[in-house]
C-alpha positions as CSV (number, residue, x, y, z in Angstrom):
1,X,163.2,208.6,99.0
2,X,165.1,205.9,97.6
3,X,164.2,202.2,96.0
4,X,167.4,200.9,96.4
5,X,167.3,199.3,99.8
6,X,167.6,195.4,100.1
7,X,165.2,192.9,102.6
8,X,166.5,189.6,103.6
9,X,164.1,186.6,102.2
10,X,163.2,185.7,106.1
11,X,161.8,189.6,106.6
12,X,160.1,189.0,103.6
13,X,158.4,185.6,104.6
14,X,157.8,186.7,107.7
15,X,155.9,190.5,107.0
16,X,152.2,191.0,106.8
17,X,150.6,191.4,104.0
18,X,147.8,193.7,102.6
19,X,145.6,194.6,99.2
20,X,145.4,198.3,99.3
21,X,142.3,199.6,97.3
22,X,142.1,199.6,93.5
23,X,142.9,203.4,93.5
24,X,146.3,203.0,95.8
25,X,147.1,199.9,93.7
26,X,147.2,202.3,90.8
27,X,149.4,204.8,92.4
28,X,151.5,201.8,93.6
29,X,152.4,200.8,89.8
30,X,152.9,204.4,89.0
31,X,155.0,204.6,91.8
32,X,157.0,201.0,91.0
33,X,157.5,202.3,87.0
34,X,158.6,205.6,88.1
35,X,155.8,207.7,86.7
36,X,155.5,209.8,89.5
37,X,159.6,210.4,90.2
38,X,160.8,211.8,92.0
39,X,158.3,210.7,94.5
40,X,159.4,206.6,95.2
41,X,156.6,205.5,97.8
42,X,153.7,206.3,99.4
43,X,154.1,210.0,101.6
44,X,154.6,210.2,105.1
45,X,153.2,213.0,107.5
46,X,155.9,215.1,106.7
47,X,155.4,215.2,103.2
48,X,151.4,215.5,103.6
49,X,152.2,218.3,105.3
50,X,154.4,219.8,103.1
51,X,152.6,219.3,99.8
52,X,149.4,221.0,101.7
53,X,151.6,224.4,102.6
54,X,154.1,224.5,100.3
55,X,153.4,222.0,97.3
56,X,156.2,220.0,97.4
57,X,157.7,217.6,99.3
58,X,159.5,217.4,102.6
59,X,162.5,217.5,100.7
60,X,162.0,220.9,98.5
61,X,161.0,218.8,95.4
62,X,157.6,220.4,93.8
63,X,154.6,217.8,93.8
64,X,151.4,218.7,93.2
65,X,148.7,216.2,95.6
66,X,148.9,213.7,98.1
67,X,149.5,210.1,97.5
68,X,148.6,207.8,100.7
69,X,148.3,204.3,101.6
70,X,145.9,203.6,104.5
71,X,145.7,200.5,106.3
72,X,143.9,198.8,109.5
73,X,145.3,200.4,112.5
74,X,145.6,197.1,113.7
75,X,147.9,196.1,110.9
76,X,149.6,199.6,111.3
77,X,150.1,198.7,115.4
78,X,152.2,195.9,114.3
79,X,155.1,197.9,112.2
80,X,157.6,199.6,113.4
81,X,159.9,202.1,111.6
82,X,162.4,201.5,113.7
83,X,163.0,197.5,114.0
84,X,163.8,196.1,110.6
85,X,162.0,192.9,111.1
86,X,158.9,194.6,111.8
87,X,159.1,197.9,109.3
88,X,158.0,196.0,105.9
89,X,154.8,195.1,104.7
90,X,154.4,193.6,101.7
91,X,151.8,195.0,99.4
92,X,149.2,192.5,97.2
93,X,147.0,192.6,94.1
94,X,143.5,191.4,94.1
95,X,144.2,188.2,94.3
96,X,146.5,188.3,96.9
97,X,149.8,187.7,94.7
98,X,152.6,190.1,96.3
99,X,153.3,192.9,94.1
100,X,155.3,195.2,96.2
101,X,157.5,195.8,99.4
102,X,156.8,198.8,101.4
103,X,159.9,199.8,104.0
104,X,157.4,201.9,106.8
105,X,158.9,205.3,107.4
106,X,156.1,206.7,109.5
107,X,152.9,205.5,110.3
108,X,149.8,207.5,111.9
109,X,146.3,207.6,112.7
110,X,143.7,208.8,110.4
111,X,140.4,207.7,111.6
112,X,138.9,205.1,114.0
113,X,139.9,202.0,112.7
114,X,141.9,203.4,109.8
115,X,145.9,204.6,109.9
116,X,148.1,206.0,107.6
117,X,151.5,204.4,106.2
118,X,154.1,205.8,104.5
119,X,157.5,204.8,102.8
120,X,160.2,203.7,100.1
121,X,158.0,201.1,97.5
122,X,159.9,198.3,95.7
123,X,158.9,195.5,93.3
124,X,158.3,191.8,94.3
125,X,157.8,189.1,91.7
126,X,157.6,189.6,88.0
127,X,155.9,192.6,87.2
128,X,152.3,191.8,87.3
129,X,149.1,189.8,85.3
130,X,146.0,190.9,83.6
131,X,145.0,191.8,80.5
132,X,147.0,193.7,77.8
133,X,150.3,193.8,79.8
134,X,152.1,194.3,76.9
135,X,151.1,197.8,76.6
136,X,151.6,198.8,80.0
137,X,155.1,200.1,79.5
138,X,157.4,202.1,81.9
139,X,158.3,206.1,81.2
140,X,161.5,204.8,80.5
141,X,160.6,202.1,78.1
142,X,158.4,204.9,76.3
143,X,160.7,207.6,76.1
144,X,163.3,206.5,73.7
145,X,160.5,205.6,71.3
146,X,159.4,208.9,71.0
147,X,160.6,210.9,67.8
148,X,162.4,214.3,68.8
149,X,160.9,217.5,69.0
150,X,156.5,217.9,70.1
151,X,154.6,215.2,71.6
152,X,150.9,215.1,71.8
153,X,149.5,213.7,74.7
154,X,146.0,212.3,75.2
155,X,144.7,210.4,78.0
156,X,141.9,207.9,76.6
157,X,139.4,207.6,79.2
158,X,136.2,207.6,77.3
159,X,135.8,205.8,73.7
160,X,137.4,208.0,70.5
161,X,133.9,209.1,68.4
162,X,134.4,211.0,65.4
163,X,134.9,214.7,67.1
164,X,137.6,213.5,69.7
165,X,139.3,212.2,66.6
166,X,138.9,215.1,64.8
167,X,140.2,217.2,67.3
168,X,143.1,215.0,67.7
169,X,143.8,215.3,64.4
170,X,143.8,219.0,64.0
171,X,145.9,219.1,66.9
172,X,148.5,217.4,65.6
173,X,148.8,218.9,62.3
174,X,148.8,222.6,64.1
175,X,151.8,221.5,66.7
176,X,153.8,219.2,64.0
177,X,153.8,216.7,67.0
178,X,154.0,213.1,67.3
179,X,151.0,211.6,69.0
180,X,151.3,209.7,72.5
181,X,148.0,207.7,73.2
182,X,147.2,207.2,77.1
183,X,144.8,204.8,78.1
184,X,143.7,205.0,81.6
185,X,143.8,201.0,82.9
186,X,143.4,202.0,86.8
187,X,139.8,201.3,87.0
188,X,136.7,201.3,84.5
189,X,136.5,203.9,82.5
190,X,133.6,206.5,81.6
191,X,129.7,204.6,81.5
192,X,131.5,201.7,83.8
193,X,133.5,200.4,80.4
194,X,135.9,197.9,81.6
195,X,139.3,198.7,81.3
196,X,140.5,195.5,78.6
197,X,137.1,196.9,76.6
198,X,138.4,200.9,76.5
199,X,141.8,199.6,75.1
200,X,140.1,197.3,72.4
201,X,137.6,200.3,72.0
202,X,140.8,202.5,71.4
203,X,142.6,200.6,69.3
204,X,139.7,200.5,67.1
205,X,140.2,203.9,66.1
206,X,143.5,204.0,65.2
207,X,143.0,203.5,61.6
208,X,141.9,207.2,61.9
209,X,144.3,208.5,64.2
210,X,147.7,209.8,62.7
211,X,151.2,207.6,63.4
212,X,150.6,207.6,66.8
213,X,152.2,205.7,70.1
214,X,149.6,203.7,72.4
215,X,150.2,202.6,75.8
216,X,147.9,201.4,78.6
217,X,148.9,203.7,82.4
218,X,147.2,202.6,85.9
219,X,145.8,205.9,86.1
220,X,142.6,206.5,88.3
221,X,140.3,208.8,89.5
222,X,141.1,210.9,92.4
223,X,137.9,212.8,94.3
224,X,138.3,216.2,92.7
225,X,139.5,217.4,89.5
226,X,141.7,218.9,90.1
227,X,143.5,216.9,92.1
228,X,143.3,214.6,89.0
229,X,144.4,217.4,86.3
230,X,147.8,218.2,88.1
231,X,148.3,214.4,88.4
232,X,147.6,213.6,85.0
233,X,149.8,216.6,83.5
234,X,152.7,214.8,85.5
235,X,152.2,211.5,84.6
236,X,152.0,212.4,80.8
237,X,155.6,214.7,81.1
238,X,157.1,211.7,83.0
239,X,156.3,210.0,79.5
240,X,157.8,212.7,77.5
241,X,154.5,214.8,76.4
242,X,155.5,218.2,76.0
243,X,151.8,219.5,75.1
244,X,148.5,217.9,76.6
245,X,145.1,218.0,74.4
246,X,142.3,218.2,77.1
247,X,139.2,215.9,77.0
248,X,137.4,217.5,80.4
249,X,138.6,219.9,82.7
250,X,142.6,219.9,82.6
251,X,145.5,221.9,84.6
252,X,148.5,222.5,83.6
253,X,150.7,220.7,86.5
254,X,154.4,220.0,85.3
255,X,155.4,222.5,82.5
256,X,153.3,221.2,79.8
257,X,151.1,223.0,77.9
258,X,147.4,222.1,77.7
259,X,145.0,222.7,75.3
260,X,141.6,223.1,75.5
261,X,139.4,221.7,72.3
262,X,137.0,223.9,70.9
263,X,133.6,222.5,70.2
264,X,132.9,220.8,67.0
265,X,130.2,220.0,65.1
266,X,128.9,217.4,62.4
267,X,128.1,219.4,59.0
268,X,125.6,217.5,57.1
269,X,126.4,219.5,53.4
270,X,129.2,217.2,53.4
271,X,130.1,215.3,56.3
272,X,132.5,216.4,58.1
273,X,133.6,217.9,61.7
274,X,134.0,221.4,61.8
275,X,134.0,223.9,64.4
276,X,130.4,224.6,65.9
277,X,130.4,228.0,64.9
278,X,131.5,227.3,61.7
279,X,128.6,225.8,60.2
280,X,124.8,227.2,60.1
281,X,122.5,225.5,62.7
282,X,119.8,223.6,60.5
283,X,123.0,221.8,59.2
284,X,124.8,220.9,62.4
285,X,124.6,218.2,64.4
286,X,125.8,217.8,68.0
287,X,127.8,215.3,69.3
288,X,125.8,212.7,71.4
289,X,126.2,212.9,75.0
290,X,127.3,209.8,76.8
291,X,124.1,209.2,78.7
292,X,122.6,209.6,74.9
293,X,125.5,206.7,73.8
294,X,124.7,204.8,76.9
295,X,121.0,204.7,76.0
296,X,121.4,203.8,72.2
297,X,123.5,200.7,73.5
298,X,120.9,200.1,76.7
299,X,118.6,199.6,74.0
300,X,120.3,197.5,71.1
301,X,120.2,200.5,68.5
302,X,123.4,201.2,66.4
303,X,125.1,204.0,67.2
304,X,125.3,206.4,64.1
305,X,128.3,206.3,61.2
306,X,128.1,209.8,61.4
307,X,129.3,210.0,65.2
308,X,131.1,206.5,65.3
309,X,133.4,204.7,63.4
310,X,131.5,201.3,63.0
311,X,134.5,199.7,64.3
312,X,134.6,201.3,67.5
313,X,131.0,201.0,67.8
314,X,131.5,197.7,67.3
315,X,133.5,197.1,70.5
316,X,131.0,199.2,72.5
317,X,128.2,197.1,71.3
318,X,130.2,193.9,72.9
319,X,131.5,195.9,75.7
320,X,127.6,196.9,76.5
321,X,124.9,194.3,75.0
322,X,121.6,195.6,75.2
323,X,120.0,195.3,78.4
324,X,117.8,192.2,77.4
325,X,120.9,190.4,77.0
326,X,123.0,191.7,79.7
327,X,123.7,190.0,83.4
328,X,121.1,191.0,86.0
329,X,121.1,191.0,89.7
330,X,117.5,191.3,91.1
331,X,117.7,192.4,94.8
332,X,114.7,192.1,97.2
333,X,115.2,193.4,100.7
334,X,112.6,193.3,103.3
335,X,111.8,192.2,107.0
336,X,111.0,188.2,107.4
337,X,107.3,187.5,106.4
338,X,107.3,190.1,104.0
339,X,106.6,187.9,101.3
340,X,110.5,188.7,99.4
341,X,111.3,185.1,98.8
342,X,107.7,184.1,98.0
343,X,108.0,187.1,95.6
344,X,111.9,185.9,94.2
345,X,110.6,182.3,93.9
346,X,107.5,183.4,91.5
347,X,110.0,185.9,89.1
348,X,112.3,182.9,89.0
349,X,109.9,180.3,87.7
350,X,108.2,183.0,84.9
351,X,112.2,184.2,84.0
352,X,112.4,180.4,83.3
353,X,110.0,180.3,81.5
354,X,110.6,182.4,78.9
355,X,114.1,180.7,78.7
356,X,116.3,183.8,77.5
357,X,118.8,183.3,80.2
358,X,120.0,181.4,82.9
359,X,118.2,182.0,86.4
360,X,119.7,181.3,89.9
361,X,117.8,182.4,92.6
362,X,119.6,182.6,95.9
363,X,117.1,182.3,98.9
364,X,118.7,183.8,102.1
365,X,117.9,180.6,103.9
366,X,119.5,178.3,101.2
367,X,122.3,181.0,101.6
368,X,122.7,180.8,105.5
369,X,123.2,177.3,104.9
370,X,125.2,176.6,102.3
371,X,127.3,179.8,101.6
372,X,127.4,181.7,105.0
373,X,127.0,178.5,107.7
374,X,128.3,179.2,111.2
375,X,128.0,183.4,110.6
376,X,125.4,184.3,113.6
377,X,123.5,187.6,113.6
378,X,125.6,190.6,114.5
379,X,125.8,193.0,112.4
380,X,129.4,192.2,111.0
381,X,127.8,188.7,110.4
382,X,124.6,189.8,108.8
383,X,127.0,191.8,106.4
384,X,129.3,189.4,105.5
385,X,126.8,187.1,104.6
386,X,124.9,189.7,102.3
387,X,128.8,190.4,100.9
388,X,128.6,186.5,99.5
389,X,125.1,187.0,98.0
390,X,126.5,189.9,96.3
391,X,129.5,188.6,95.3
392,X,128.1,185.2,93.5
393,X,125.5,186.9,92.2
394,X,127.6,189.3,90.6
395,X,129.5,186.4,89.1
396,X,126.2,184.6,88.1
397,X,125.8,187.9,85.9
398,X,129.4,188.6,84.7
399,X,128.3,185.6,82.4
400,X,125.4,187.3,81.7
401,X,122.9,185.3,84.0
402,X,120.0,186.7,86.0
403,X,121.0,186.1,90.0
404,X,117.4,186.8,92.2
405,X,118.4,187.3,95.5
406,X,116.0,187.8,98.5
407,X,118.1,188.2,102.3
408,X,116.4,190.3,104.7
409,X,119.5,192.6,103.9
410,X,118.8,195.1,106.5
411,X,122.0,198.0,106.6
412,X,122.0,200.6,103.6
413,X,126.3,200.0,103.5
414,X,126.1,196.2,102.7
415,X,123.2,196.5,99.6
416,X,125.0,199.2,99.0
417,X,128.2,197.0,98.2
418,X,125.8,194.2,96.9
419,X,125.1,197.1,93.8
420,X,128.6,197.9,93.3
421,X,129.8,194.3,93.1
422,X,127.2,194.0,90.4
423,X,128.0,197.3,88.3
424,X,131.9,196.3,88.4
425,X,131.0,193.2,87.1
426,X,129.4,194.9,84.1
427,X,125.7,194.0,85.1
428,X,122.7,195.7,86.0
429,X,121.1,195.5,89.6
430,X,117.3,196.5,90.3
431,X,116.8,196.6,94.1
432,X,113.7,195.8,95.3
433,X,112.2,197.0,98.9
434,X,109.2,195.0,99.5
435,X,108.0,196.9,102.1
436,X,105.4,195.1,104.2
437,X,105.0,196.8,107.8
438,X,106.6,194.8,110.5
439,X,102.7,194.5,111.8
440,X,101.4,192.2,108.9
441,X,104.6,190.5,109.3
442,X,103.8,189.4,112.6
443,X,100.7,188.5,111.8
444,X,102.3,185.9,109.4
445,X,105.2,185.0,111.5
446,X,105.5,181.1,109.7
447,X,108.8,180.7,111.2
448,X,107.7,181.6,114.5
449,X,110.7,184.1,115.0
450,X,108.6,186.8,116.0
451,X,106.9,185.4,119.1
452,X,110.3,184.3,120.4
453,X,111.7,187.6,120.2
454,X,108.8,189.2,121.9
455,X,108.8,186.5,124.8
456,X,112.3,187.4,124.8
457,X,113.7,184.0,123.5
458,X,115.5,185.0,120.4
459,X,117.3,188.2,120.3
460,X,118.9,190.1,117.6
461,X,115.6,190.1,115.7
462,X,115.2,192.6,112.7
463,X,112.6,194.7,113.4
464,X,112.3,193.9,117.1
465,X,115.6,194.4,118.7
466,X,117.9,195.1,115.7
467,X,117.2,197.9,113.1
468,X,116.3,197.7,109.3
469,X,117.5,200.4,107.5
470,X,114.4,201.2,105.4
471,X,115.9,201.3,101.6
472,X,115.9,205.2,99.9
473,X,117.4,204.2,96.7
474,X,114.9,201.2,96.0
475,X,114.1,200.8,92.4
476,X,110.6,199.1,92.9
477,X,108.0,199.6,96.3
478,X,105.9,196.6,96.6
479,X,103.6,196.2,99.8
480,X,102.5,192.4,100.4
481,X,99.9,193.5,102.7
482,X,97.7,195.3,100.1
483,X,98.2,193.2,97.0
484,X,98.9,189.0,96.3
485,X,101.6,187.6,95.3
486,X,101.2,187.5,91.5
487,X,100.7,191.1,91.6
488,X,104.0,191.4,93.4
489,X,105.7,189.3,90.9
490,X,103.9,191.4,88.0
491,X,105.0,194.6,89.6
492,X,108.9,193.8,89.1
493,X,108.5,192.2,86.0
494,X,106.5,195.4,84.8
495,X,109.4,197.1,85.8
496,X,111.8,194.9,84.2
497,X,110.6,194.8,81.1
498,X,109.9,198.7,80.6
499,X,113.7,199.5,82.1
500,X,114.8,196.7,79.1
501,X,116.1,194.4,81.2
502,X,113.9,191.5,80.3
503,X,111.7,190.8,76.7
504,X,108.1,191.0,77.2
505,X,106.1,187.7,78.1
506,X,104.9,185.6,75.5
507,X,101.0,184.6,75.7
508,X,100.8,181.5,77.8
509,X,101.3,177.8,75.8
């Protein structure tokens, strides 16, 4: 495939748009900078097809995994390969800017609701935005700055402790190589560490890595390993690695070689790394595990010298505050009556009491009326409007707020989202199920909603003619109909302060 076709501004103007998902927005850029040559869009059947039986493409040139764009079939029923005003669609970041022109070669279905697209990529606009764009140069911007002879490649996805250093270090040495850093930028990295903090995190360390180059690569996650070994080898060689030190399960996928680190320990005679079996056991020490780093951070404890440089610790600290002072989204789900927003109202006012950060509760009624007003009660509806709870109070704790939400909520899929939203945005989320049978509910019925459904005046009713998918990944069970109120609010802020998220109460002034 070639890049080097040229679209009048009016097809431009006039072609759809679309925001693939963060992972094919990765691939694009890879595509756009020519990491992945010779492959110079998105695959069609053919080459699907192709790389599955023969790996390589359509046109005899080895590649290792698929790289696909899907899109609405209903946006895919609208191009045609074959008409030049309706072949192109143009291709957007997250905010909708257009990044990218895609000339369709073949389109075809994949699922219900969901087709495949494939063709020749090019560049619209200048190149991109976001953080740390400086570093995120092309293979051929990188290539000339590399001395002759062995390059070491590392892809960065996790933070650079003391043993990844270490073996760095003795990696270089051994191969005489030149050291090429690669710091995944595609998506967060390992413990749900921001991108912009894993670079800053990075860079920390490199007063203890040898001359080395650094550059930030819109790598991501593909479902398998392997798939993301053989992808990874090929990126790195497209920058000029000629050997590639592993830091997880690696394949070797475009002539490189890869080595695989043996396991190091910390020797406490003198303090230094050596290899495990080097030193006797009552004087070695482990590395920590990343739930083990995760925890140490969760709960505001230093992470040791001995492990850590303190300034990369440093930027993990700011990249993950304690939990007492991180953004929280509390999530109570439940049928109406259930007592959820009698429950969110009470956790608010004792949160604001204690005054350690900002509270916004978001009451699904308040909600309906000023976020969501004229959505009805279909299902598409009902999850859009739990969408926008998630969504501002995922921003309410990106700036490390507490955001209490209590909508009926009733499909797994949408809280489901509502938890992702809040873990990309670097927050944690406690979902509630206050589980009050649909009886006792009725029995309360303040609204009156429940009588007009059963007299069949009100239809689309949870719990009557619409389903609520009971919750199976609830952090806290509370039950309305066998304890009050205050022992409801009690309950969650039990669990919130032994989970860390919130400081124990003071005694009452």
């Amino acid at each position: 495939m070639s890049n080097s076709w040229v679209l009048p501004d009016e097809v431009l103007r006039d072609a759809p748009a679309y925001t693939p998902r963060p992972g094919e927005l990765a691939d694009l850029e890879l595509l756009l900078t020519g990491a992945y040559a010779p492959l110079a869009g998105f695959m069609t059947r053919a080459d699907l097809v192709s790389v599955s039986r023969r790996g390589r493409l359509a046109d005899g040139e080895p590649w290792p995994v698929p790289v696909t764009l899907q899109v609405p079939t209903a946006l895919a029923q609208g191009l045609d390969p074959r008409d030049e005003a309706r072949r192109t669609l143009v291709l957007a970041d997250g905010e909708g800017a257009p990044v990218a022109a895609l000339e369709v070669a073949d389109a075809w279905q994949v699922r219900d609701g969901v087709a495949g697209v494939g063709g020749t990529v090019r560049r619209l606009g200048d190149g991109g935005h976001g953080p740390f764009q400086r570093l995120r140069r092309t293979p051929e911007e990188v290539r000339p700055l590399l001395p002759s002879g062995r390059v070491l490649g590392v892809i960065a996805d996790r933070p650079l402790h003391r043993p990844q250093l270490a073996q760095i270090a003795h990696a270089v040495r051994t191969l005489g190589a030149h050291l090429l850093v690669m710091i995944p930028v595609g998506e967060d990295g390992l413990g749900g560490l921001p991108p912009e903090a894993l670079v800053r995190s990075v860079f920390a360390a490199r007063d203890r890595m040898p001359p080395a180059t650094l550059v930030a690569v819109p790598l991501s996650h593909r479902r398998d390993e392997i798939s993301d070994a053989l992808l990874r080898a090929r990126v790195s060689a497209a920058y000029g690695v000629t050997h590639l030190l592993s830091t997880g399960e690696m394949l070797s996928g475009a002539g490189l070689r890869v080595l695989v680190p043996r396991e190091l320990a910390y020797d406490s005679r003198d303090g230094q790394w050596r290899w495990r079996e080097d030193i006797p056991p009552r004087n070695r020490r482990l590395a920590l595990t990343q739930p083990e780093i995760d925890d140490l951070l969760d709960r505001g404890f230093p992470l040791p010298e001995w492990h850590t440089p303190p300034a990369v610790a440093k930027e993990l600290a700011r990249a993950r505050p304690p939990r007492r002072h991180r953004g929280l989204v509390v999530f109570l789900t439940g049928l109406s009556g259930s007592g959820k927003s009698t429950i969110a109202r009470g956790l608010a006012d004792v949160l604001r009491e204690q005054g350690d950060r900002s509270i916004t509760l978001l009451d699904g009624d308040v909600v309906r009326r000023e976020l969501s007003a004229g959505l009805g009660f279909s299902k598409a509806d009902r999850d859009l409007n739990v969408r926008r709870i998630g969504w501002v109070a995922a921003e309410i704790a990106r700036h490390h707020g507490v955001g209490i939400c209590c909508p009926i909520a009733p499909y797994a899929q949408a809280r489901a989202t509502a938890r992702e939203m809040a873990l990309a945005a670097g927050a944690g989320f406690v979902l509630v199920h206050v589980a009050t049978p649909l009886e006792v509910c009725e029995q309360r019925d303040r609204k009156g909603l429940y009588a007009r459904a059963r007299a069949g005046l009100l239809t689309g009713m949870t719990g009557i003619d619409d389903p609520y998918e009971e919750p199976t990944d609830a952090d806290l069970v509370v039950d309305t109909s066998h304890m009050t109120i205050d022992e409801a609010v009690e309950a969650v802020l039990h669990h919130l302060n032994e989970t860390g998220w919130v400081e124990p109460r003071l005694q009452s002034i």
